[in-house]
Residue, then its C-alpha position, 0 to 999 in steps of 0.5 A: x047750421x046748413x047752406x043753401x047754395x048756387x053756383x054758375x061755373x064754366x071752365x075752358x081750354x082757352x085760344x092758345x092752349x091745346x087742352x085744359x089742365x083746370x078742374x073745379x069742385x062744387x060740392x062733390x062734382x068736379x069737372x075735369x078737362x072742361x070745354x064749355x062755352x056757356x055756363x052750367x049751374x049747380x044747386x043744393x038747398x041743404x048742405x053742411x060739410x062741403x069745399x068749392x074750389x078752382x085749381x089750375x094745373x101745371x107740367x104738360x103731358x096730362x100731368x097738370x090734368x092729373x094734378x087739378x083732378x087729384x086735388x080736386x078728388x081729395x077735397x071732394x069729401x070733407x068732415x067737420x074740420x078746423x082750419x088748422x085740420x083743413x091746412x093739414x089736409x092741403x098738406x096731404x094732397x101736395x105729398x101725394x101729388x109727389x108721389x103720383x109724380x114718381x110712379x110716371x116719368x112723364x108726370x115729373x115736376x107735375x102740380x096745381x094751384x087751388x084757391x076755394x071756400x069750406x063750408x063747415x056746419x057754422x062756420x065758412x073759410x077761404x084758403x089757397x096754395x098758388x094763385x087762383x082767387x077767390x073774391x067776395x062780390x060786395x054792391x057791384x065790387x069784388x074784394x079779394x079774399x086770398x094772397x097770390x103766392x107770387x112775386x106779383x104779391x110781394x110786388x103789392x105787398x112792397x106797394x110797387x105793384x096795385x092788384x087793380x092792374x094786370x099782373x105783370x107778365x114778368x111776375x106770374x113766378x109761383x112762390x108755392x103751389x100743391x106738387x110743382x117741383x122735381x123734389x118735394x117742397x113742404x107747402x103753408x097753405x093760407x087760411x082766411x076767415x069769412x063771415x057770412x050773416x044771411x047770405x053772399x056772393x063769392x067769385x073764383x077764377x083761375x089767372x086764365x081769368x084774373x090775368x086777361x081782366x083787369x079788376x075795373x073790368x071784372x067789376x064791369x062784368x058784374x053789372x047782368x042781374x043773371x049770374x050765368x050772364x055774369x059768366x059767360x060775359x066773363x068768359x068772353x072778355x078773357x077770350x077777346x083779351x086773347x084766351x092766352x090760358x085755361x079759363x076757369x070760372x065759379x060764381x057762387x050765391x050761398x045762404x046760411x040756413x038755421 
């Protein structure tokens, strides 16, 4: 059992920031760094074992580059692995990210977010450590298939709080992320299953997107037929929202192969 995959992806600096400490994989590339202003596409007919993911970095000084980018890296070659396995490596990555913090000064406190999609022979999961998202795009709808590890989310979760809205400015707190503190902190990366019969569409973004758009005006942005559309229109409306962050973007069509 394969996949035959697609994706539209875009990852920018944004208004405000002075550089970019977002990276994404697709398969075994990864972008670091971005500063795209259109979308680039990423095709492979037949793949088996392979993780598409956003992450989005965090302590200055390079070292949220650093962070995203070793993430990213560790993912890029994965195995037949169960979720239990695959939790187990996202633990890996957050020691190691410490670790890469104590051989620089600079890079203390150093960390990332990272939500995405495995793709393992027959079977097909989400995860995340933060609050990157991952959405399945159903008729014109996007159902969000990861948790923020926020206190956004335990806003929702209490009902005071509805993810249709724009998180709230005074809830972007991280409850866990991969690295992100001067002393280790063990993480709980989330898993989440996913059925795939024929084929599907999926968006991941970082909140540089999620936090300029509201959910109506992402579902908006879902009307072009052509995804790169799809992408740049939501590049845009994150950039006349203010591009306040790094804006990182996937658009990903998958279909299961026998």
């Amino acid at each position: 059992m394969s996949f035959q995959c697609k994706a539209w992806y875009l990852s920018h600096r944004g208004k405000v920031r002075e550089g970019n400490e977002d990276s994404l994989l697709i398969g075994t590339k990864i972008v670091t760094e971005g500063d795209m202003n259109v979308a680039e596409t990423w095709e492979s007919e037949e793949v088996g074992f392979f993780c598409v993911c956003v992450a989005d970095g965090m302590g200055g000084h390079k070292a949220g580059e650093r962070a995203s980018a070793l993430c990213c890296e560790q993912l890029a070659h994965i195995n037949d692995e169960s979720k239990e396995q695959f939790a187990e490596r996202l633990k890996s990555i957050n020691l190691s990210i410490y670790k890469e913090a104590e051989l620089d000064p600079e890079c203390s406190g150093m960390g990332t977010t990272v939500a995405g999609l495995v793709f393992l022979g027959d079977d097909l999961f989400a995860f995340n450590v933060g609050d990157s998202r991952v959405y399945r795009i159903q008729d014109q709808f996007l159902n969000k298939l990861t948790k923020d590890d926020t206190s956004a989310q335990a806003l929702e979760d209490a009902g005071v709080w509805d993810q249709s809205e724009v998180r709230p400015a005074t809830s972007h707190g991280l409850i866990q992320s991969l690295g992100g503190a001067r002393a280790f902190k063990e993480i709980t990366p989330r898993t989440y299953d996913c059925s795939l019969k024929a084929r599907a569409s999926y968006l991941l973004c970082t909140d540089g997107l999620s936090d300029m758009l509201s959910l109506d005006q992402m579902e908006e942005g879902l009307s072009p037929e052509k995804p790169e559309l799809i992408v740049n229109g939501f590049f845009k409306a994150a950039m006349d929202e203010g591009g306040k962050d790094n804006v990182t973007i996937i658009y990903l069509e998958v279909e299961r192969s026998l």
